[in-house]
N, C-alpha and C positions, 0 to 999 in steps of 0.2 A: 504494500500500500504506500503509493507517495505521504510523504508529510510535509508540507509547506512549510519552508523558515529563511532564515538568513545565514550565509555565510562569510567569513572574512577571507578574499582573494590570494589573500598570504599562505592560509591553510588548505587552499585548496591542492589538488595533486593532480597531475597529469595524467593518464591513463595510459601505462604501458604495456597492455592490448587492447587496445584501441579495432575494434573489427571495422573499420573503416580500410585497415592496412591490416590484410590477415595474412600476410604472409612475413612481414614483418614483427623484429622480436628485439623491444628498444631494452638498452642496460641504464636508461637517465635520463629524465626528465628532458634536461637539457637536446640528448639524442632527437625525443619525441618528434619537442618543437621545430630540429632541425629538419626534420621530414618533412612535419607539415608546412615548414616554408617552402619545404619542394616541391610537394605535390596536393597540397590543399587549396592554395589561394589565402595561404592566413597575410600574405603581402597587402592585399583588400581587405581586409577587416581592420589591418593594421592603419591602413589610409582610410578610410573611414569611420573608426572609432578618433584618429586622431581631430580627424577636421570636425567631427560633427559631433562629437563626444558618444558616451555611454548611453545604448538607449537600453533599459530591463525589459526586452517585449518578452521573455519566454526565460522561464527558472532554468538554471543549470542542471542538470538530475547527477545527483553525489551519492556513492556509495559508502553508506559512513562507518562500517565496519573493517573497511580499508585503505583508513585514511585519510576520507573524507576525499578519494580519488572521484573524481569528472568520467560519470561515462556517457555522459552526452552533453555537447557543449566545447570541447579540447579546443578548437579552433579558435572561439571566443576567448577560452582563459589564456591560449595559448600569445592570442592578441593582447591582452592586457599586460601580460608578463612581458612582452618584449617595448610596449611601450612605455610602462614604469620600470624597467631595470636596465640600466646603462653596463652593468658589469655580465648581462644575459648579453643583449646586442654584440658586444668588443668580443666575447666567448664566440658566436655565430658569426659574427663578422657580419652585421646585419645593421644595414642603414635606415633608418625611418626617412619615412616621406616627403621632399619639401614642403612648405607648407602648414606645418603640423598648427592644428588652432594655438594660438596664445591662452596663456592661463588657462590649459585642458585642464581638468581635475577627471582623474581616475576613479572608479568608485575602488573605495576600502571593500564593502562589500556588498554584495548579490543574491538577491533574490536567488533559491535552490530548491529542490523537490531532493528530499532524503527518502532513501531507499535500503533496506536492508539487505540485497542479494538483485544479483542482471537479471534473474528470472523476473522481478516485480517489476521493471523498469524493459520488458522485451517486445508488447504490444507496441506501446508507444514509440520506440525507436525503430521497430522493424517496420512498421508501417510509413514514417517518416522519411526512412531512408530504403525502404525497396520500392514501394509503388507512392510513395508523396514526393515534393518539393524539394528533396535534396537528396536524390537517389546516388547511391555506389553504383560500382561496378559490378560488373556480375559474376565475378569472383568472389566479391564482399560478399554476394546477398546470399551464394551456395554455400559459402560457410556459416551465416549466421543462421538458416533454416539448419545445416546439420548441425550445428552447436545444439538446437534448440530441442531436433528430435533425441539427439543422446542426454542431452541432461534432463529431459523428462520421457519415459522411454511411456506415458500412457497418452504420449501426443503423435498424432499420424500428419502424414504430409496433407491430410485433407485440413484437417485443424491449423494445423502452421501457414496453408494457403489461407485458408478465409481469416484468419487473426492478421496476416498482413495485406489482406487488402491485395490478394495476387490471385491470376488463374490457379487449380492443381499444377496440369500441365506444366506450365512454369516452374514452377517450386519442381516438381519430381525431374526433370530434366536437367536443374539445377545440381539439387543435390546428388542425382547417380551420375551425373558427370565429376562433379567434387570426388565423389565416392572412387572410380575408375583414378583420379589425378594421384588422389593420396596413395591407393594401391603402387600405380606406378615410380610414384616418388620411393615408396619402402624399399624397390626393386632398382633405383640409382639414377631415375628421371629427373632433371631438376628446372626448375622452370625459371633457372636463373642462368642456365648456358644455355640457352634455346639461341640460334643464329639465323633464322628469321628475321626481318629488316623492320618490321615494325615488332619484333619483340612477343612475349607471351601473350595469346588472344583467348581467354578463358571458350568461349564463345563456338570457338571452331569445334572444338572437343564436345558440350553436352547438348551441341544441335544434330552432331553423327549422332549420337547415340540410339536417338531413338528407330534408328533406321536397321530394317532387320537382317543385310547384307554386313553391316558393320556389328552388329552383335553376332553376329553368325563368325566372322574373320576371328572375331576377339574369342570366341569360346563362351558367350555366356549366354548361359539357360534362361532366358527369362523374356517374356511377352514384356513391347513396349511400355505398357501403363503400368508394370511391376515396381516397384524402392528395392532397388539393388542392394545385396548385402554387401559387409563391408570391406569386402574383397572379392569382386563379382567377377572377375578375371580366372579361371580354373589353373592350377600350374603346367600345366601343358602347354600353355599360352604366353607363358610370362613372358617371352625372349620376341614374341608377336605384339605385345600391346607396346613393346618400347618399341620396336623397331614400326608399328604406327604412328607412336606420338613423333616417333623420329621423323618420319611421314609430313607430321601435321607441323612440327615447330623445326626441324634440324637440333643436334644438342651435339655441342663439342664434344668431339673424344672417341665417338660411337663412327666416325669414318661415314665413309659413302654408304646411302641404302638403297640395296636393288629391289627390285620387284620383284613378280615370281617368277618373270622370265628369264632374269640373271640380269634383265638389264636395268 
């Protein structure tokens, strides 16, 4: 259950799993924010909190059994903290804005929705950010549906779809392509040497799947509208589903792949 209060921006914590970045795995704070000046846009919030100051439209949601960490919201505190810390900024190597209003006053503290565990706080964020106004990737949202079906095992992908505000279809397509990823990862795929020119495409992977030529290739038993189990790949196959992803992305190491004609 939220509980409405205030918090002080000093105590607040940064969230380092952040399921916005699930494949990232920050060791500090500081790391977090470095990220999300990469790949969030926290540079805009930066320049817009600066010029136009603090506006509280929507509570931060804080986990306060761990530390009063941010798990929804990173961006925003992430923005505050680089505007009120000059010893953060010279660490980042991070310029602020020309511009910045005269006589900004930062708030001390914020409006917060306290939460005792991600489970209370998982409607509300899955739906905001898989099918609302500030949607992830689709990487993000396969993982936060399989976070969601493993840590509550009496919830089905029918449940996890209509709590977020998403088709089935979606969500299951999702997560058993997640599902095939992670198997191949244990097996030495890594979605971090892929040499593909525009880089890993979650995408390419859980739109095959449901096609029954490509579960057929892969070894796996299973009618399209099945939830994969959690190694849906049979071992017979294992040295097949790398040498598909190798197919779909390229991955250092693994040499040239032929076909089945040799060529």
């Amino acid at each position: 259950m939220f509980t409405p209060g205030e918090a002080a921006v000093a105590e607040l914590r940064i969230d380092l799993k952040n399921p916005r970045v699930p494949e990232e795995e920050f060791s500090s704070e500081t790391e977090a924010i470095s990220y999300l000046i990469d790949h969030a846009d926290v540079n805009e919030l930066v320049q817009s909190i600066g010029r136009s100051g603090w506006l509280d439209f929507e509570p931060l949601i804080v986990l306060k059994p761990e530390g009063n960490t941010v798990i929804e919201g990173n961006r925003r505190l992430a923005a505050l903290r680089l505007l009120g810390d000059p010893v953060l900024r010279d660490e980042l190597r991070f310029r602020l804005p020309d511009r910045i209003g005269e006589g900004l006053k930062l708030p001390k503290e914020v409006r917060v929705f306290y939460v005792d565990n991600r489970a209370e706080a998982r409607d509300f964020i899955g739906f905001k950010h898989i099918n609302g106004a500030f949607k992830w990737d689709s990487f993000a949202k396969a993982k936060y549906a399989e976070d969601w079906l493993t840590d509550d095992p009496t919830a089905s992908v029918k449940d996890v779809s209509e709590r977020l505000g998403d088709s089935h279809n979606t969500v299951l397509r999702l997560v058993n392509g997640y599902r095939v990823l992670r198997q191949a990862e244990k097996l030495g795929f890594s979605t971090q040497d892929v040499t593909v020119r525009r880089g890993f495409s979650f995408s390419h992977l859980y739109t095959a799947l449901p096609s029954p030529a490509v579960r057929h290739f892969l070894g796996i038993n299973a009618e399209t509208g099945d939830l994969l189990g959690e190694n849906p790949v049979p071992e017979d196959h294992h040295e097949v589903l790398l040498q598909y992803l190798t197919w779909l992305y390229g991955q250092r190491g693994r040499g040239a792949v032929h076909g089945p004609d040799g060529r």
